[in-house]
N, CA and C atoms as an extended XYZ file, in Angstrom:
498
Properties=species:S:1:pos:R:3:atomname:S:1:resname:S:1:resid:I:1 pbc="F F F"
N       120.742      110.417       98.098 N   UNK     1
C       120.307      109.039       97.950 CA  UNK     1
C       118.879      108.976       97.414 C   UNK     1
N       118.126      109.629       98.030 N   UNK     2
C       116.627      109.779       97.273 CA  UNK     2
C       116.600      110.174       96.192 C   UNK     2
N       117.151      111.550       95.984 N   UNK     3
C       117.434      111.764       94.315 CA  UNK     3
C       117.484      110.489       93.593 C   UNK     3
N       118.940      110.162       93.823 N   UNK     4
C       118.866      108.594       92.708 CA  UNK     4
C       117.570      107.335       92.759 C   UNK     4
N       117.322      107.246       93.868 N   UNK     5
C       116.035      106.572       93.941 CA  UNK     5
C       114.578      107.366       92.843 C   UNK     5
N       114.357      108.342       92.879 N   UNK     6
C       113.632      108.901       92.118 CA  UNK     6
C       114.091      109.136       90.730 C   UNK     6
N       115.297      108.884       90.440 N   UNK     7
C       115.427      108.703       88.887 CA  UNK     7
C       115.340      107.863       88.697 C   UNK     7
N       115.950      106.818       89.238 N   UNK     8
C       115.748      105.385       88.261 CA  UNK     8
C       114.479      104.795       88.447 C   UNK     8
N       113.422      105.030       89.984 N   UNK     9
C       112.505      104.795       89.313 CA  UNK     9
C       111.349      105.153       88.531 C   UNK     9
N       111.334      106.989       88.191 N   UNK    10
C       110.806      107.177       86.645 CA  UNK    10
C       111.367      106.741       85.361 C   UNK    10
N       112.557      106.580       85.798 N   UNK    11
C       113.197      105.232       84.294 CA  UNK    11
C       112.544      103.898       84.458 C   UNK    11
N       112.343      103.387       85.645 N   UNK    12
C       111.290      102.426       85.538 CA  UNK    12
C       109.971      102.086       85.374 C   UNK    12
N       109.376      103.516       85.104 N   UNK    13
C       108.462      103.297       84.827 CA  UNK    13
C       108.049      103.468       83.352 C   UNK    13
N       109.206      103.899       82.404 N   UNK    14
C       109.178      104.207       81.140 CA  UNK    14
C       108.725      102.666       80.786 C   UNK    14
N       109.244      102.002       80.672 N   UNK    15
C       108.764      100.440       80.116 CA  UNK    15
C       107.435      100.487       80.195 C   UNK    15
N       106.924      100.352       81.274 N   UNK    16
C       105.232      100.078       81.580 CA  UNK    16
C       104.099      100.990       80.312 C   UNK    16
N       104.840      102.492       80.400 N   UNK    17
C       103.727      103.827       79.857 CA  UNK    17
C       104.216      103.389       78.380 C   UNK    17
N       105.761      103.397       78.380 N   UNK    18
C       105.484      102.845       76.494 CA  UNK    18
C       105.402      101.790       76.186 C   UNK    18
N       105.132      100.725       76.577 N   UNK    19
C       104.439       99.662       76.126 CA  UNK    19
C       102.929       99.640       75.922 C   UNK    19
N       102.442      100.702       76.100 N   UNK    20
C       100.539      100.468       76.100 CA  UNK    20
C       100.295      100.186       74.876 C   UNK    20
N        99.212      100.278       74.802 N   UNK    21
C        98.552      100.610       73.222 CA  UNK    21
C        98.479      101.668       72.899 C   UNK    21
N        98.478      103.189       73.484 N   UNK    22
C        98.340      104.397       73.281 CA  UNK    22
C        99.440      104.812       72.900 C   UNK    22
N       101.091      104.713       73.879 N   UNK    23
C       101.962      105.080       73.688 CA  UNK    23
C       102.447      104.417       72.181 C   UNK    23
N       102.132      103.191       71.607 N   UNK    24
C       102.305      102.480       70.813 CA  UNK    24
C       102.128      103.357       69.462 C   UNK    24
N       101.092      103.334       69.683 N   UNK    25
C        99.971      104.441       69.018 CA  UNK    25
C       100.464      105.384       68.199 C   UNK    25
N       101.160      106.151       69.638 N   UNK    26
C       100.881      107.628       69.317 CA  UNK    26
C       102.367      107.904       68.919 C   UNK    26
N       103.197      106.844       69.128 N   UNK    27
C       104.454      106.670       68.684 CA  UNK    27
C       105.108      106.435       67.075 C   UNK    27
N       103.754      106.143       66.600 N   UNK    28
C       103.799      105.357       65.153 CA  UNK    28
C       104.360      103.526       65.104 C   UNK    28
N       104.171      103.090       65.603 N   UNK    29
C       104.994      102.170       65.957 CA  UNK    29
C       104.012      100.698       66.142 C   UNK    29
N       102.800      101.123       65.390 N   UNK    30
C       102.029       99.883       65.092 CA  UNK    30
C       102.730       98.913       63.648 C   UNK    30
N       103.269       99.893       62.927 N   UNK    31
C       104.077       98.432       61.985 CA  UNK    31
C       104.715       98.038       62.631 C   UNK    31
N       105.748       98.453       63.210 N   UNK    32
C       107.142       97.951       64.127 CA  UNK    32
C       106.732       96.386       65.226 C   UNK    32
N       105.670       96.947       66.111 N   UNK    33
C       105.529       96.292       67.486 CA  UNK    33
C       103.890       95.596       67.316 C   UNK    33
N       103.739       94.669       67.119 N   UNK    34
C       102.005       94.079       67.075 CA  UNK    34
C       101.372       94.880       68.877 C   UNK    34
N       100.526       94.660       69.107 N   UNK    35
C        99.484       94.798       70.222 CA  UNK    35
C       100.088       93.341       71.579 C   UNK    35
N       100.350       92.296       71.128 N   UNK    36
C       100.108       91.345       71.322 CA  UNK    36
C       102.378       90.907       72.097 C   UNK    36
N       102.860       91.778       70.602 N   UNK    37
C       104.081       91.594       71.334 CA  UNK    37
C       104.577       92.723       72.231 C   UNK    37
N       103.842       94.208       72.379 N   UNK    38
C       104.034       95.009       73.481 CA  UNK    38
C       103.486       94.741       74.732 C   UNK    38
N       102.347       94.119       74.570 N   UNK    39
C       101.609       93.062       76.143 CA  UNK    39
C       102.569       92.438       76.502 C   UNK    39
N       102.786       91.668       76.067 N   UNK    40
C       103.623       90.441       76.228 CA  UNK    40
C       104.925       90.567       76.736 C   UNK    40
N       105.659       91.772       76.052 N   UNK    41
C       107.172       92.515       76.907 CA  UNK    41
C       106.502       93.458       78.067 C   UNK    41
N       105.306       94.049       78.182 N   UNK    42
C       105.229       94.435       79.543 CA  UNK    42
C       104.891       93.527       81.016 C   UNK    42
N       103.929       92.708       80.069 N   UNK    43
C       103.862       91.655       81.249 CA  UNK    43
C       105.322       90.922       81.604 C   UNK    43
N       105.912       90.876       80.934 N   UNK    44
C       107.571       90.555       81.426 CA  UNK    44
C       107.958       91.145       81.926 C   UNK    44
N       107.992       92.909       81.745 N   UNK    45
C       108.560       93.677       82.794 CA  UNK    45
C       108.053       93.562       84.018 C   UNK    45
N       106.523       93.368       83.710 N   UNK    46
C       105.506       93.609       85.276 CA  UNK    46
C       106.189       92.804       86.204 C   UNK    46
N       106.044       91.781       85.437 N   UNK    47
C       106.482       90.268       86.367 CA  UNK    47
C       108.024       91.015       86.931 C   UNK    47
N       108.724       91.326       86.322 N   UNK    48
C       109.986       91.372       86.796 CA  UNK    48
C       110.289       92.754       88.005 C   UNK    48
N       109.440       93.465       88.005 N   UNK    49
C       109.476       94.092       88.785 CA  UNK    49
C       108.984       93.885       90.114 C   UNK    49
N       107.902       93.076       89.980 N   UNK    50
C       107.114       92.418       91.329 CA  UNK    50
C       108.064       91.570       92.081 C   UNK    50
N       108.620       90.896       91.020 N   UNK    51
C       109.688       90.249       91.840 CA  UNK    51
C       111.127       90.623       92.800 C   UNK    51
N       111.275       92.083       92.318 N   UNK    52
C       112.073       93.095       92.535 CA  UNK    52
C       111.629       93.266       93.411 C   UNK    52
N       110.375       93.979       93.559 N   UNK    53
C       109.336       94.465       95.137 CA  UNK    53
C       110.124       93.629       96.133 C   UNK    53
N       109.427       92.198       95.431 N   UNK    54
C       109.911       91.037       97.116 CA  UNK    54
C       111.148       91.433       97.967 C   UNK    54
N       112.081       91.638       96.371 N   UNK    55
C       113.418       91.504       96.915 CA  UNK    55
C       114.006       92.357       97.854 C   UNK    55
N       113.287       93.576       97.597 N   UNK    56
C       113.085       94.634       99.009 CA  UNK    56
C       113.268       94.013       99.864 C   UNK    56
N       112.170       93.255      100.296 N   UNK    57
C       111.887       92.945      101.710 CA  UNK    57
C       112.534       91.776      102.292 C   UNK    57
N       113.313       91.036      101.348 N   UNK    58
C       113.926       89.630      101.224 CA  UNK    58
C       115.505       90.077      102.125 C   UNK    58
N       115.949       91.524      101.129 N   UNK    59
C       117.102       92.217      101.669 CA  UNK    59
C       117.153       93.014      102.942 C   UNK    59
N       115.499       93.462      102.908 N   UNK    60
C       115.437       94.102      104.403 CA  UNK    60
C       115.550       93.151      105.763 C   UNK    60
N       115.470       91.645      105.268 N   UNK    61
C       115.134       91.091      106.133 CA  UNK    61
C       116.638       90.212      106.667 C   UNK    61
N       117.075       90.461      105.757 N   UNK    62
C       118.741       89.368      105.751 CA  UNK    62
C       119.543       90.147      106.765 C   UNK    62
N       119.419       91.867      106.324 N   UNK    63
C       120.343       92.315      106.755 CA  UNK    63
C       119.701       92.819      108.504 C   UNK    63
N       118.672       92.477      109.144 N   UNK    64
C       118.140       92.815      109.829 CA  UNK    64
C       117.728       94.048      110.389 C   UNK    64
N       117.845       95.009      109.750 N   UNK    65
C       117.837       96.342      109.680 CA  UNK    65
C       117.185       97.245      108.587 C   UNK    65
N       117.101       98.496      108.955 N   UNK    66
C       116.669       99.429      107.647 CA  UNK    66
C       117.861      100.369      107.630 C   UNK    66
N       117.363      101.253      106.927 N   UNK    67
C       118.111      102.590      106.952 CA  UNK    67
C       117.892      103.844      108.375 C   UNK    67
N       116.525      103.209      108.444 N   UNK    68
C       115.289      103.795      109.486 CA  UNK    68
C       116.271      103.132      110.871 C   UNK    68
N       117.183      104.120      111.353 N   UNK    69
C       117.652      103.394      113.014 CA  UNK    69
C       116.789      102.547      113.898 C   UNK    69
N       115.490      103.528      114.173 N   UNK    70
C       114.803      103.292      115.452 CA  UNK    70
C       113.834      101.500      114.843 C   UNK    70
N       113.732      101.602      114.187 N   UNK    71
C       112.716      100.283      113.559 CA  UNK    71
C       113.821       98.996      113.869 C   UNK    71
N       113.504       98.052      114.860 N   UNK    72
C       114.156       96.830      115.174 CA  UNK    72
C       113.209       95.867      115.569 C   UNK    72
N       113.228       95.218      114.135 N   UNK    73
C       111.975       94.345      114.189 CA  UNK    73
C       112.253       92.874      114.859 C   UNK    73
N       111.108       92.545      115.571 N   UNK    74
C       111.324       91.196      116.002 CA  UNK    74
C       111.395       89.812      115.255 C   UNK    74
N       111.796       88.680      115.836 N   UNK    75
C       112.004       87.614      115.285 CA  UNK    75
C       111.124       87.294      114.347 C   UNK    75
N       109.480       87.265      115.007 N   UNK    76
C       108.373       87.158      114.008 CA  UNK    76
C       108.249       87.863      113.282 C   UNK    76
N       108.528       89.186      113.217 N   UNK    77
C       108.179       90.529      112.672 CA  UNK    77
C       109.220       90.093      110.942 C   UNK    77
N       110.594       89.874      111.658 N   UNK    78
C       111.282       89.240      110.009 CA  UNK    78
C       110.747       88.105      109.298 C   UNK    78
N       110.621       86.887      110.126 N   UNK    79
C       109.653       85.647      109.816 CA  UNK    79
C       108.396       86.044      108.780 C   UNK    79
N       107.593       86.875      109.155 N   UNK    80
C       106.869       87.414      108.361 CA  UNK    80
C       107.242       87.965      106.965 C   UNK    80
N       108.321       88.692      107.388 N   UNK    81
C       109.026       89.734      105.871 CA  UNK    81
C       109.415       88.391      105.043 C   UNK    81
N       110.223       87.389      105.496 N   UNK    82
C       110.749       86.955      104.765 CA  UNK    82
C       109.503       86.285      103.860 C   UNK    82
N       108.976       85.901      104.882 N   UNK    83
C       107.674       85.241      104.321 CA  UNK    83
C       107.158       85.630      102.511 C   UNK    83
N       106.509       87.230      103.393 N   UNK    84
C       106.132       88.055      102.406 CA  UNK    84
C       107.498       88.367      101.148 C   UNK    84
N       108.019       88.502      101.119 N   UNK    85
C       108.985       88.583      100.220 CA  UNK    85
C       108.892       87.471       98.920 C   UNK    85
N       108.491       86.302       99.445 N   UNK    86
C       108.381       85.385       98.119 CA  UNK    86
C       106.971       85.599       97.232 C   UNK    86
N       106.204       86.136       97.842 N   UNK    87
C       104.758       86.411       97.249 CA  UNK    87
C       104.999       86.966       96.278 C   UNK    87
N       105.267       88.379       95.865 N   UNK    88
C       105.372       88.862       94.893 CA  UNK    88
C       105.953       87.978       93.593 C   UNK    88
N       107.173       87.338       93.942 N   UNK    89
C       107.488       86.219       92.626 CA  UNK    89
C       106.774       85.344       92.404 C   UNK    89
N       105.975       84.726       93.374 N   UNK    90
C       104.919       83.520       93.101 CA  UNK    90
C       103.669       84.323       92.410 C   UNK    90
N       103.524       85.635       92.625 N   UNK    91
C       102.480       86.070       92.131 CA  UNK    91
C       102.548       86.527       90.066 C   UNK    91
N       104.230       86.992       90.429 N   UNK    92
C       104.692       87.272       88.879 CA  UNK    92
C       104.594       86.166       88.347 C   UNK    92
N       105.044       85.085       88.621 N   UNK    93
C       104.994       83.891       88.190 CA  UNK    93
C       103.619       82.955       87.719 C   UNK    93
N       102.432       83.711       88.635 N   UNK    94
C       100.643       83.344       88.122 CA  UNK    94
C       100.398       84.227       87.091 C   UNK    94
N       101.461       85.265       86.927 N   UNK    95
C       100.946       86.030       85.884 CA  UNK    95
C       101.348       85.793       84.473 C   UNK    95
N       102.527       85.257       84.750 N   UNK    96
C       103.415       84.599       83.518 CA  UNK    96
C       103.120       83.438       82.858 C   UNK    96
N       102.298       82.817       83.730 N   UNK    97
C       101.238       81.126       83.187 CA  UNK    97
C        99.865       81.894       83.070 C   UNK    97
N        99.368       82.856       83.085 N   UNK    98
C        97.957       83.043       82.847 CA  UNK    98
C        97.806       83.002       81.615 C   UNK    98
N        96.439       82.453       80.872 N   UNK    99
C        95.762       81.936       80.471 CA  UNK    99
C        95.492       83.226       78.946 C   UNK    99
N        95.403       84.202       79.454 N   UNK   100
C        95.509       85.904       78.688 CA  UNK   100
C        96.197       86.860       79.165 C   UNK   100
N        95.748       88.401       78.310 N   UNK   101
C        96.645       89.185       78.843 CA  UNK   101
C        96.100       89.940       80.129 C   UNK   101
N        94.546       89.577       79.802 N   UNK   102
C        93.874       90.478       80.913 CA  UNK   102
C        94.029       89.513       82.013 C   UNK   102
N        94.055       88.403       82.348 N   UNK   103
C        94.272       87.595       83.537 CA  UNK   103
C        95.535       88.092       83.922 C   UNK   103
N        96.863       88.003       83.188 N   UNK   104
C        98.003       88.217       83.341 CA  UNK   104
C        98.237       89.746       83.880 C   UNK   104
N        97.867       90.743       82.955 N   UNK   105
C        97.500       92.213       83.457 CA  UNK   105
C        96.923       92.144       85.169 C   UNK   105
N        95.872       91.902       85.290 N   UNK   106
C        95.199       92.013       86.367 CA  UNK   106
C        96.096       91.394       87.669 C   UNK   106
N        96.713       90.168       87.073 N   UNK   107
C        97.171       89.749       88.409 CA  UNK   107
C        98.574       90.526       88.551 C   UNK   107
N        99.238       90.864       87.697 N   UNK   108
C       100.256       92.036       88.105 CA  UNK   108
C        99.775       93.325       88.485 C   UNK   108
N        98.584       93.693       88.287 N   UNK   109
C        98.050       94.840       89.179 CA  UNK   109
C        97.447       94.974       90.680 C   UNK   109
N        96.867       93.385       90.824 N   UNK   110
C        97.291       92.732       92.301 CA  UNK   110
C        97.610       93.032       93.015 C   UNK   110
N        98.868       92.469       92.514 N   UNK   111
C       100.424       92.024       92.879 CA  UNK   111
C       101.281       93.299       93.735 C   UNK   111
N       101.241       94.599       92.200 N   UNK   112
C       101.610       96.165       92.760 CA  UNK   112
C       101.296       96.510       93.843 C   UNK   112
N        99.518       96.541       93.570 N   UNK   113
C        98.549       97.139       94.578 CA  UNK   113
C        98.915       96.742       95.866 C   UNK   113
N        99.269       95.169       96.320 N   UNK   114
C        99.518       94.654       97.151 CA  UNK   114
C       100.853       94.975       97.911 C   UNK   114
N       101.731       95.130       97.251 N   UNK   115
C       102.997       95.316       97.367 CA  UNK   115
C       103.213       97.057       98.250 C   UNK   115
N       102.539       97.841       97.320 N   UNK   116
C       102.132       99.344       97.930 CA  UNK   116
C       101.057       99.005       99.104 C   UNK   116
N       100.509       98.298       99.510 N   UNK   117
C        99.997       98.243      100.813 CA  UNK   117
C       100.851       97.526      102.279 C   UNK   117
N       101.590       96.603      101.743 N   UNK   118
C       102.841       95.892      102.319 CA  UNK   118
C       103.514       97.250      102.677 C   UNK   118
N       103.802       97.756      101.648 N   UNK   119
C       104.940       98.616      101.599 CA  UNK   119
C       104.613       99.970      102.848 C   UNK   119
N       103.400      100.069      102.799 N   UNK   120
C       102.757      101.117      103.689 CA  UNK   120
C       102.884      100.827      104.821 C   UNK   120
N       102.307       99.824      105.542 N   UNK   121
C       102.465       99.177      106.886 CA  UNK   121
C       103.806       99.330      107.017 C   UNK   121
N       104.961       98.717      106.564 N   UNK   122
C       106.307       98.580      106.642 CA  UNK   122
C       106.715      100.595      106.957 C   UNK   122
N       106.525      101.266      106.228 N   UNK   123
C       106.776      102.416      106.184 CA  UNK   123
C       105.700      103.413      107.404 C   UNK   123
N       105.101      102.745      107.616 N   UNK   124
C       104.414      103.004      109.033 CA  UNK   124
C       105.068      102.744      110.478 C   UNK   124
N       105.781      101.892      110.009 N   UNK   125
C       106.236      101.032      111.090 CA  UNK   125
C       107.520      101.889      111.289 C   UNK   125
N       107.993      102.681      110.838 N   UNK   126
C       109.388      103.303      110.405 CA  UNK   126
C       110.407      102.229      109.585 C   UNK   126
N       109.912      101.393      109.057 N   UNK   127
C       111.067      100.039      108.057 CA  UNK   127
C       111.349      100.926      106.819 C   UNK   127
N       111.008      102.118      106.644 N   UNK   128
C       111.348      102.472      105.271 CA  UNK   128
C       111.695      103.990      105.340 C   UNK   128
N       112.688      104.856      104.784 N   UNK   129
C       112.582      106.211      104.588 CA  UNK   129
C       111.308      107.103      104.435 C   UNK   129
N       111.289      107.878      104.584 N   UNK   130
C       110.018      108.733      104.662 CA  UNK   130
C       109.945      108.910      103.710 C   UNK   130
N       110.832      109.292      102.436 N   UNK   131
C       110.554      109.970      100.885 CA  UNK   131
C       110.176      108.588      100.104 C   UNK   131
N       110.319      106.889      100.767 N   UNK   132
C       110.094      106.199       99.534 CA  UNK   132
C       108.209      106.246       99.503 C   UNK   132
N       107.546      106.028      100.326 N   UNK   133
C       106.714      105.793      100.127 CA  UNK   133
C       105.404      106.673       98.747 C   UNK   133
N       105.382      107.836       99.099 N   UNK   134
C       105.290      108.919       97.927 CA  UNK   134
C       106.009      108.743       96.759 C   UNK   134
N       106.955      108.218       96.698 N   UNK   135
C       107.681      107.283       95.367 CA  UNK   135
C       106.989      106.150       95.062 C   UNK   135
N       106.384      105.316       95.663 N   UNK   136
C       106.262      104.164       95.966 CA  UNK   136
C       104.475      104.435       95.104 C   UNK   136
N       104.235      104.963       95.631 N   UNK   137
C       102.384      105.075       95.104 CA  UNK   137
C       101.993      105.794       93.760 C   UNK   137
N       103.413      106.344       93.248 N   UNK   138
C       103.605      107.337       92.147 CA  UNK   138
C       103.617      106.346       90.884 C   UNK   138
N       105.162      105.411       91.412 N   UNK   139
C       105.062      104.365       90.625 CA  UNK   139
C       104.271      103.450       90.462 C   UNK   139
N       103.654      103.035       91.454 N   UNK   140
C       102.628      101.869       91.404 CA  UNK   140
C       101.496      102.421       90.541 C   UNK   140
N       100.685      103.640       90.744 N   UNK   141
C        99.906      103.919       89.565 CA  UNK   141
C       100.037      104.512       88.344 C   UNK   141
N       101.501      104.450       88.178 N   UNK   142
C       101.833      104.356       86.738 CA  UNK   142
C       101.978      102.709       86.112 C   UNK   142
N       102.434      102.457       87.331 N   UNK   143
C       102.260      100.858       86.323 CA  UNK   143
C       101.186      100.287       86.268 C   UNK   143
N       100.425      100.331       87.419 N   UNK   144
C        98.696       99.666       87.450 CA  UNK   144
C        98.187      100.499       86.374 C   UNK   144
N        98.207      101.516       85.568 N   UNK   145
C        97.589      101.766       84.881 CA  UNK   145
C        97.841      101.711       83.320 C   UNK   145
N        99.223      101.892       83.394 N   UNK   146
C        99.578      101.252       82.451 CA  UNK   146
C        99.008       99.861       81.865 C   UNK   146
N        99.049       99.006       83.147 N   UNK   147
C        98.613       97.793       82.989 CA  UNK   147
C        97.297       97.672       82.242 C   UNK   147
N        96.760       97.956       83.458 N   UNK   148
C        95.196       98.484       82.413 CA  UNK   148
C        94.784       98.905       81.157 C   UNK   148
N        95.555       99.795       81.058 N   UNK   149
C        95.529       99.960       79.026 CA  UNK   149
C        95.397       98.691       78.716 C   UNK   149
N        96.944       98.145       78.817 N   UNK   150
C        97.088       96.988       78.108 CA  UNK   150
C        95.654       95.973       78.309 C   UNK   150
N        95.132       95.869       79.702 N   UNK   151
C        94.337       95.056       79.704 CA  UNK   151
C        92.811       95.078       79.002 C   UNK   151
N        92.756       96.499       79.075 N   UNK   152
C        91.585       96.734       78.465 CA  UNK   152
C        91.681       96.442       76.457 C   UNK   152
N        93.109       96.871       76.148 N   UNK   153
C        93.279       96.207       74.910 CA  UNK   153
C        92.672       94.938       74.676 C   UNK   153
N        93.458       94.223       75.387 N   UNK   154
C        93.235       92.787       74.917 CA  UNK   154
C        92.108       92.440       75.664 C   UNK   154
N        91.284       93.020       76.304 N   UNK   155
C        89.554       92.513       76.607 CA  UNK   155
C        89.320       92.871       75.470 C   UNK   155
N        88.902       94.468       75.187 N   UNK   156
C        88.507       94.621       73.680 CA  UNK   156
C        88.587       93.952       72.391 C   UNK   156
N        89.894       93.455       72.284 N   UNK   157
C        90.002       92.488       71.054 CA  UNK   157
C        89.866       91.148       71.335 C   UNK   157
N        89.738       90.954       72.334 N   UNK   158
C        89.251       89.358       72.815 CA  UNK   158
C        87.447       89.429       72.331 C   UNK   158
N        86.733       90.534       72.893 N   UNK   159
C        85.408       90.945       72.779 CA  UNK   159
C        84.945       91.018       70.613 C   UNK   159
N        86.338       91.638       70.391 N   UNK   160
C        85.853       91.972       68.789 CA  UNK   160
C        86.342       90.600       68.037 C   UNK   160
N        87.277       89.655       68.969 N   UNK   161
C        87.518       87.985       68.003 CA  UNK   161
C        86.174       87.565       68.359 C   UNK   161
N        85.497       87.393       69.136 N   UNK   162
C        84.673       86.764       69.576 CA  UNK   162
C        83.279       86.999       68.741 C   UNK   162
N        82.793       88.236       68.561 N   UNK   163
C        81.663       89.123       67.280 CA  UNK   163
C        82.354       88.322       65.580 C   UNK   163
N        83.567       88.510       65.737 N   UNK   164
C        83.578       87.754       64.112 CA  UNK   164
C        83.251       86.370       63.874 C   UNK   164
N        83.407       85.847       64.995 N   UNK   165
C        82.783       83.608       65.033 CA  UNK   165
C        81.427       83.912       64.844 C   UNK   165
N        81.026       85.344       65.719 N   UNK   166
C        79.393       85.008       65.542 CA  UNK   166
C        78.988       84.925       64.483 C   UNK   166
C-alpha cells in the first residue's frame, strides 16, 4: 500500500518541477509554453492539490477512523478535522483570485506548508501511517519550491516590466 502511495505521489509531483521556468528551460520548450501559461497551469495544479490535502482529512473524518487502529478521535477532535478540511480549498481558491503569480504562488506555498504541519500533529497523534509523513514533507518541498521558481519568475519580470515604464 505505501509503495503505491509513493508512486503516484512522485507522479504528482512531476506537474509542479516541470512547470518551472527552469524545467521549461532546460526542456526547450520556451516556443511551445510562454512563462506566463506554465504559471498559470501550475497554479491550477497547486490549487488542486491543496484541495486534495483537505480531502484527506474531510475522508478521515466521515469515516471516523484511520488506518492507525489505536487513534479514536473524539467528537471535538473530528469537529475540528472537519473544520480544517475546508481550509485548504478556501485557501486554493485565494490563490486562484490573486491579483499575480507571486501572490498566487505564495499563498499555495502557505497553504502546503500548512497542510504538512496539520498533517504532522495528525500523524503525531497516530491519525496517519508512519511511512506517510516522510512522504508528506518530500512532496511538500518539491512543490513549495517548485512554487518558488515560478514565483521568483514572475517577481523578476514584474521587477524588469516595471524598469521599462521608467
Amino acid at each position: 500500500m505505501a509503495h503505491a502511495a509513493h508512486v503516484m505521489g512522485a507522479l504528482g509531483a512531476v506537474p509542479f518541477v516541470g512547470l518551472t521556468p527552469q524545467a521549461r528551460d532546460a526542456l526547450g520548450l520556451r516556443a511551445v509554453a510562454s512563462g506566463e501559461t506554465c504559471a498559470r497551469a501550475q497554479i491550477a495544479y497547486g490549487a488542486t492539490i491543496l484541495s486534495f490535502l483537505g480531502g484527506i482529512h474531510w475522508g478521515l473524518a466521515a469515516v471516523k477512523h484511520t488506518v492507525v487502529k489505536h487513534w479514536n478521535p473524539t467528537p471535538a477532535q473530528l469537529t475540528a478535522r472537519y473544520a480544517w478540511s475546508v481550509t485548504p480549498s478556501l485557501l486554493a481558491w485565494a490563490a486562484l483570485s490573486a491579483p499575480s503569480e507571486v501572490a498566487a504562488c505564495g499563498t499555495l506555498m502557505g497553504g502546503l506548508l500548512a497542510c504538512a504541519g496539520v498533517d504532522t500533529v495528525y500523524a503525531r497523534a497516530g491519525g496517519y501511517p508512519r511511512w506517510l509523513l516522510p512522504m508528506r514533507y518530500g512532496l511538500t518541498a518539491a512543490a513549495t519550491l517548485s512554487l518558488a521558481a515560478t514565483a521568483f519568475r514572475g517577481a523578476d519580470e514584474g521587477e524588469r516590466s516595471k524598469s521599462k515604464r521608467r
